[in-house]
DRENKOLTI-105993 format. One record per residue (C-alpha): residue number from 1; residue in three letters; x, y, z. Coordinates in nm, 2 decimals, padded with zeros to 4 digits. Example, Ala and Ser with C-alpha at 12.3 -4.5 7.8 and 13.67 -1.06 7.14 Angstrom:
2
{pos=1 | code=ALA | xx=01.23 | yy=-00.45 | zz=00.78}
{pos=2 | code=SER | xx=01.37 | yy=-00.11 | zz=00.71}
//
This chain:
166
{pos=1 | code=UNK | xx=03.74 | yy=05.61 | zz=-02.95}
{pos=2 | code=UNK | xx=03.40 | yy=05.47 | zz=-03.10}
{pos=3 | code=UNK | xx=03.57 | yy=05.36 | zz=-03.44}
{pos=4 | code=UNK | xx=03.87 | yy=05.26 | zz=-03.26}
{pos=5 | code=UNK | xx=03.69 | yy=04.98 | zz=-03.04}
{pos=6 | code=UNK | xx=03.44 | yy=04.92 | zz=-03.38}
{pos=7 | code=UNK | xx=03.74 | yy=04.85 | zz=-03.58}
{pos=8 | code=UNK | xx=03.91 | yy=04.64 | zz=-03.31}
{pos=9 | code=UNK | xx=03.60 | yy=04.41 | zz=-03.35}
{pos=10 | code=UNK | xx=03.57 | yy=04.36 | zz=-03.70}
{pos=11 | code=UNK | xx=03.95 | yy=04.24 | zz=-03.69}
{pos=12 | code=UNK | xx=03.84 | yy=03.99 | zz=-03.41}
{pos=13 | code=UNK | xx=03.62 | yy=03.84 | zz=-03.63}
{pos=14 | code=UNK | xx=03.83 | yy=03.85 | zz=-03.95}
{pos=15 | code=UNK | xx=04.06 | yy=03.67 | zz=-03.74}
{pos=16 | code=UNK | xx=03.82 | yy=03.42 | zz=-03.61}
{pos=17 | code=UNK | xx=03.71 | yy=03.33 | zz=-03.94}
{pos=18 | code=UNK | xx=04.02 | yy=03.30 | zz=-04.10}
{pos=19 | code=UNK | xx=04.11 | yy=03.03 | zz=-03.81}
{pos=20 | code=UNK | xx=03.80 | yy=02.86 | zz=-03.87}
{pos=21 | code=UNK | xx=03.86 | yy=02.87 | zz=-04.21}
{pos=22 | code=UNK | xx=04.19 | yy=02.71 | zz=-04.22}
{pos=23 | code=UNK | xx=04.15 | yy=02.48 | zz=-03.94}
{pos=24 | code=UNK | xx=03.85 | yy=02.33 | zz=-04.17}
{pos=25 | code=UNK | xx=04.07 | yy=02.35 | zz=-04.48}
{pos=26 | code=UNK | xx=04.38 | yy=02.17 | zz=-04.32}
{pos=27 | code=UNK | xx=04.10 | yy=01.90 | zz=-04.16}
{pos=28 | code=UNK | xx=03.97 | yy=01.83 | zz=-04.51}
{pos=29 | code=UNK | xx=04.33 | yy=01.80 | zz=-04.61}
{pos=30 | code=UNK | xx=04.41 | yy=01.55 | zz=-04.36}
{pos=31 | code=UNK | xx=04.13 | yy=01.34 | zz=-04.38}
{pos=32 | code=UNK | xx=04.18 | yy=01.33 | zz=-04.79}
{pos=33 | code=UNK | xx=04.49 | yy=01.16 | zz=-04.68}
{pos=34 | code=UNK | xx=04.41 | yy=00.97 | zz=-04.46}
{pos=35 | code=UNK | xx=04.06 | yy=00.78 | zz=-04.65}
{pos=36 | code=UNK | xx=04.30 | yy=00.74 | zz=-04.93}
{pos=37 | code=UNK | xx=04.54 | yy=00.58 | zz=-04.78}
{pos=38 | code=UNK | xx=04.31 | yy=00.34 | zz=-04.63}
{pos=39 | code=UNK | xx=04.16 | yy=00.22 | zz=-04.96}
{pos=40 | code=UNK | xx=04.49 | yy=00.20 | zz=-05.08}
{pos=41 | code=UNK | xx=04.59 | yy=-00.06 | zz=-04.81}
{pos=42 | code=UNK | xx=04.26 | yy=-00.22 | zz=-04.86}
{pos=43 | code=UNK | xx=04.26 | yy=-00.22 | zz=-05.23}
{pos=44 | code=UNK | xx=04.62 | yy=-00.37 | zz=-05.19}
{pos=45 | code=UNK | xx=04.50 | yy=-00.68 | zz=-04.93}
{pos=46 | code=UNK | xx=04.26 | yy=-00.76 | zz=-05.25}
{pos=47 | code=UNK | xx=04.50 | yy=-00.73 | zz=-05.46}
{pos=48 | code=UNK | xx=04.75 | yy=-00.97 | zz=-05.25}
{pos=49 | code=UNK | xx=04.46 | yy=-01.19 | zz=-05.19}
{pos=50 | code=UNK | xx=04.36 | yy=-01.22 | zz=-05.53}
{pos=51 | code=UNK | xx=04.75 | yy=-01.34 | zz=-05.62}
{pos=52 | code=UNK | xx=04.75 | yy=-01.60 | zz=-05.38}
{pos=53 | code=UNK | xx=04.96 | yy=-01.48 | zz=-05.10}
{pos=54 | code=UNK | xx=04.76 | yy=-01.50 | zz=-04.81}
{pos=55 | code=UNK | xx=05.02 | yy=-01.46 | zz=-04.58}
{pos=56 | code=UNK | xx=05.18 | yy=-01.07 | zz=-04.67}
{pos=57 | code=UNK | xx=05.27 | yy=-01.01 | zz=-04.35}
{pos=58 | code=UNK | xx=05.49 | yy=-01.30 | zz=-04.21}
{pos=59 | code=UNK | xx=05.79 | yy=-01.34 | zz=-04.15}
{pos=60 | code=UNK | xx=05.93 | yy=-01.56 | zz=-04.42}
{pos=61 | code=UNK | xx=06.20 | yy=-01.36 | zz=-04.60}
{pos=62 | code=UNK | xx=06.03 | yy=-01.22 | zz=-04.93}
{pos=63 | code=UNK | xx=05.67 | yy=-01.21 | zz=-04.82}
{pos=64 | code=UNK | xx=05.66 | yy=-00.88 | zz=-04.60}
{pos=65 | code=UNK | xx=05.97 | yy=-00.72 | zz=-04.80}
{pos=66 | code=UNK | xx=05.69 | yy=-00.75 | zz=-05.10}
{pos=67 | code=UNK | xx=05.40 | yy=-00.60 | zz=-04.90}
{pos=68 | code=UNK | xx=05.64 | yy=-00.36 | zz=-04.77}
{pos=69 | code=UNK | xx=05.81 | yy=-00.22 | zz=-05.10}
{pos=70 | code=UNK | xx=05.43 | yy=-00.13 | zz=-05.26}
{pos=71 | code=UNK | xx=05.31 | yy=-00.01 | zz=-04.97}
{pos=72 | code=UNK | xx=05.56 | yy=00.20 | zz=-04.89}
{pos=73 | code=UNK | xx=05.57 | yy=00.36 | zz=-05.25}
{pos=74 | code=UNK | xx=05.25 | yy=00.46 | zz=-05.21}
{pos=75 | code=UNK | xx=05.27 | yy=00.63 | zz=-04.88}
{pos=76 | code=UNK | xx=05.58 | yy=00.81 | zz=-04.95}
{pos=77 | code=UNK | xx=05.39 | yy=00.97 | zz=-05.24}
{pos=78 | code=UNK | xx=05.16 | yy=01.08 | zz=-05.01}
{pos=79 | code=UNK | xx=05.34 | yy=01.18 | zz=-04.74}
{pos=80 | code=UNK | xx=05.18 | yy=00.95 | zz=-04.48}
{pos=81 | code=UNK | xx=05.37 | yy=00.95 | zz=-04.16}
{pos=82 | code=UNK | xx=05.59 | yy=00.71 | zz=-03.98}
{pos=83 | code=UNK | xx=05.54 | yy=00.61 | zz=-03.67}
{pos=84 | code=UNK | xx=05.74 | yy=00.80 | zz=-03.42}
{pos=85 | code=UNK | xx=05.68 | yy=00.54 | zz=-03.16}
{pos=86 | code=UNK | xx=05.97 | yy=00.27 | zz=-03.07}
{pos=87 | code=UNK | xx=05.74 | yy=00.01 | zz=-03.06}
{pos=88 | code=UNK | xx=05.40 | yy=-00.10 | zz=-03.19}
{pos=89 | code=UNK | xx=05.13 | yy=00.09 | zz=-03.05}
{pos=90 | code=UNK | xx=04.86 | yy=-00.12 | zz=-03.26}
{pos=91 | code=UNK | xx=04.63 | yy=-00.28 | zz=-03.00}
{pos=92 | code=UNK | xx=04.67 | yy=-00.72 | zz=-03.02}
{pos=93 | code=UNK | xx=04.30 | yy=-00.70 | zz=-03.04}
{pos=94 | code=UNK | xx=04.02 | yy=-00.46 | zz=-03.18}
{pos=95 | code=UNK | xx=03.64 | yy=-00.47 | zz=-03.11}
{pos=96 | code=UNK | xx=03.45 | yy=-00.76 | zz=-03.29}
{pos=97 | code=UNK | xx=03.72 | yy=-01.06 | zz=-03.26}
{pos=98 | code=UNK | xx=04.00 | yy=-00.88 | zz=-03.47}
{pos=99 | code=UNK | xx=04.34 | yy=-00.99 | zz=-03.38}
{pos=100 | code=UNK | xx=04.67 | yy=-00.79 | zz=-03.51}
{pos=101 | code=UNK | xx=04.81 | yy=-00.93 | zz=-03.82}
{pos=102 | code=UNK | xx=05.03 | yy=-00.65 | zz=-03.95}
{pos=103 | code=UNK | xx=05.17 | yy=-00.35 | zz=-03.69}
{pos=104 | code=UNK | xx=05.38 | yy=-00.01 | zz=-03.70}
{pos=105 | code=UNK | xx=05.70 | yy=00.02 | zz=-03.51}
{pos=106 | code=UNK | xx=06.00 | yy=00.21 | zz=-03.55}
{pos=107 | code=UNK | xx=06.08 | yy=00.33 | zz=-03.91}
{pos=108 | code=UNK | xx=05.74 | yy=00.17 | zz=-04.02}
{pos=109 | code=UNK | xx=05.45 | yy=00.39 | zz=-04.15}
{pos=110 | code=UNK | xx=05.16 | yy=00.44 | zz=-03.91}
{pos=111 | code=UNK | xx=04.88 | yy=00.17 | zz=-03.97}
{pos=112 | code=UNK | xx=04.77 | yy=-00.15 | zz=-03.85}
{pos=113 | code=UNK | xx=04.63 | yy=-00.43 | zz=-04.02}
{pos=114 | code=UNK | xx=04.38 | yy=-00.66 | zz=-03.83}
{pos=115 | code=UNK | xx=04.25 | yy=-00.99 | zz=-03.92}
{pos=116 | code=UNK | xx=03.94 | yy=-01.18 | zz=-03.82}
{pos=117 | code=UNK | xx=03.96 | yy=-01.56 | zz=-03.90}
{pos=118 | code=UNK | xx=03.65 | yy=-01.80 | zz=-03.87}
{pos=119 | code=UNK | xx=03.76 | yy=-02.17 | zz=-03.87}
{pos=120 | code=UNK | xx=03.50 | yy=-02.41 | zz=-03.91}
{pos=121 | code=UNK | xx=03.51 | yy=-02.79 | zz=-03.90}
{pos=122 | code=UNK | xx=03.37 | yy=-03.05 | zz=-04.05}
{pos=123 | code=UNK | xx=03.05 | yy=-03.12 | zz=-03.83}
{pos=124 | code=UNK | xx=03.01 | yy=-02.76 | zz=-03.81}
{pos=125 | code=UNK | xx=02.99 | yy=-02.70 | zz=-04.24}
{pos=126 | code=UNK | xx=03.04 | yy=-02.97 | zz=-04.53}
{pos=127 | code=UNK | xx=03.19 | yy=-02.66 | zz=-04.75}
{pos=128 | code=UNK | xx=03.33 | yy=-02.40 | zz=-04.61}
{pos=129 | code=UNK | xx=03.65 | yy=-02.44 | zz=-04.44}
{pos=130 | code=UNK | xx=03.76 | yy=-02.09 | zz=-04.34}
{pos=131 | code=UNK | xx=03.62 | yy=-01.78 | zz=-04.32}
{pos=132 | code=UNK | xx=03.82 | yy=-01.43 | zz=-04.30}
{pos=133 | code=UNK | xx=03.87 | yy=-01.04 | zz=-04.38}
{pos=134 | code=UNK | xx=04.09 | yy=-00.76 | zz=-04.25}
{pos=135 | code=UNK | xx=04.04 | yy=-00.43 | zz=-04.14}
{pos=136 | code=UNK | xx=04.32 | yy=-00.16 | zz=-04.19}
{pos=137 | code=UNK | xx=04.33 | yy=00.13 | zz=-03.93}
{pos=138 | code=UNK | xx=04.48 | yy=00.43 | zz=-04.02}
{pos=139 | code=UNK | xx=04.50 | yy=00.79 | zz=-03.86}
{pos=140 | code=UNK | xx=04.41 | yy=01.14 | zz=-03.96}
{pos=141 | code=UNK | xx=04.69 | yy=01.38 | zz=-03.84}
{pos=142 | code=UNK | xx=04.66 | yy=01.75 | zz=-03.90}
{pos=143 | code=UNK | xx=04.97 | yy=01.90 | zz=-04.01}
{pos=144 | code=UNK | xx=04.96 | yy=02.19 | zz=-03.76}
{pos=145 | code=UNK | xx=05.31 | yy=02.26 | zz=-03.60}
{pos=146 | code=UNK | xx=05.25 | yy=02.23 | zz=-03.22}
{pos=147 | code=UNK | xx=04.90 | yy=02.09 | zz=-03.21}
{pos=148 | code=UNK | xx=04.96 | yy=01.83 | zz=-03.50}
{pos=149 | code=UNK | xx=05.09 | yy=01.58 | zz=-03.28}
{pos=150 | code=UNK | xx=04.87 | yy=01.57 | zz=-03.06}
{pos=151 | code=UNK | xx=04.59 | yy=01.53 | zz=-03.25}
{pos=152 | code=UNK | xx=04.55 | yy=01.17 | zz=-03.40}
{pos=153 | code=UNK | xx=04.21 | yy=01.04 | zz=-03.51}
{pos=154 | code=UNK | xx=04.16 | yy=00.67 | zz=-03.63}
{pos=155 | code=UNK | xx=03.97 | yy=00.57 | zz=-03.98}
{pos=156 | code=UNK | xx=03.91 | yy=00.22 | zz=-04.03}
{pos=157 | code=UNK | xx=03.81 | yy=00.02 | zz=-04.32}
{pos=158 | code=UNK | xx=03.75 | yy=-00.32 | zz=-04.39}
{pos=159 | code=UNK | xx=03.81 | yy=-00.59 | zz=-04.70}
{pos=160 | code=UNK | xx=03.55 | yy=-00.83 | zz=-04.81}
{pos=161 | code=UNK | xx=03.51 | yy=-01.16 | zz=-04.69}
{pos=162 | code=UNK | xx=03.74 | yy=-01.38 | zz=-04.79}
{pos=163 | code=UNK | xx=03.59 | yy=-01.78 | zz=-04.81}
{pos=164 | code=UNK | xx=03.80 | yy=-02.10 | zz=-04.86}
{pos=165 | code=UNK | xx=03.62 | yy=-02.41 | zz=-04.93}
{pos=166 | code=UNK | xx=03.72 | yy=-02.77 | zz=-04.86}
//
């Protein structure tokens, strides 16, 4: 009965470690995915920026279908999620006067883009005009069958400061 109850314990802790194990090797996984992602959205804003095309994420016909088709390329590579949601569940506003410039929604893939815009006028500065960045939120899900979707945990990024004079 000794070895029986010995034994009994050391495949309690095989088992523990192998959880542990895993649940740190799907983590890792997830947040892989996730930090890529995020400099790829960010990497893309400079890239956009760069071009000229401040505005990615109107509505004028042609500008967001742009943003959308490289963006989307991307992620589908990955295997980022789409949002499940029917709506946007990005918050209007973030900590540190960011206001929501591009959201998720139904059949959209699950990030947010935030801008934070500094207008100046003349009295105020002879040179610069404008002042912005962005910040891109994105969110670490762990592909685990029941607990996955409930576990969601934000990684946020920011772009440089982008500076228009007069």
């Amino acid at each position: 009965m000794k070895g029986a109850i010995g034994n009994a314990l050391i495949l309690n802790m095989v088992i523990t470690f192998i959880i542990i194990f895993f649940s740190l090797l799907i983590g890792s996984m997830a947040y892989s995915k996730a930090y890529k992602t995020k400099n790829f959205l960010i990497n893309l804003i400079d890239k956009t920026e760069e071009s000229g095309e401040h505005d990615f994420a109107s509505t004028i016909p042609g500008k967001r279908d742009k943003w959308d088709a490289q963006a989307n390329e991307y992620l589908s590579k990955v295997g980022y999620p789409i949002s499940s949601n029917q709506t946007n569940n990005c918050h209007m506003t973030r900590a540190g006067g960011y206001k929501l410039y591009l959201g998720n929604g139904k059949g959209r893939y699950d990030y947010c883009i935030y801008l934070k815009n500094e207008t100046f006028t003349s009295s105020e500065s002879q040179v610069i005009k404008r002042r912005y960045n962005y910040m891109v939120l994105v969110y670490m899900k762990f592909d685990v069958p029941v607990l996955g979707q409930f576990i969601k945990l934000p990684i946020t990024g920011e772009t440089k400061t982008y500076t228009i004079l007069r």
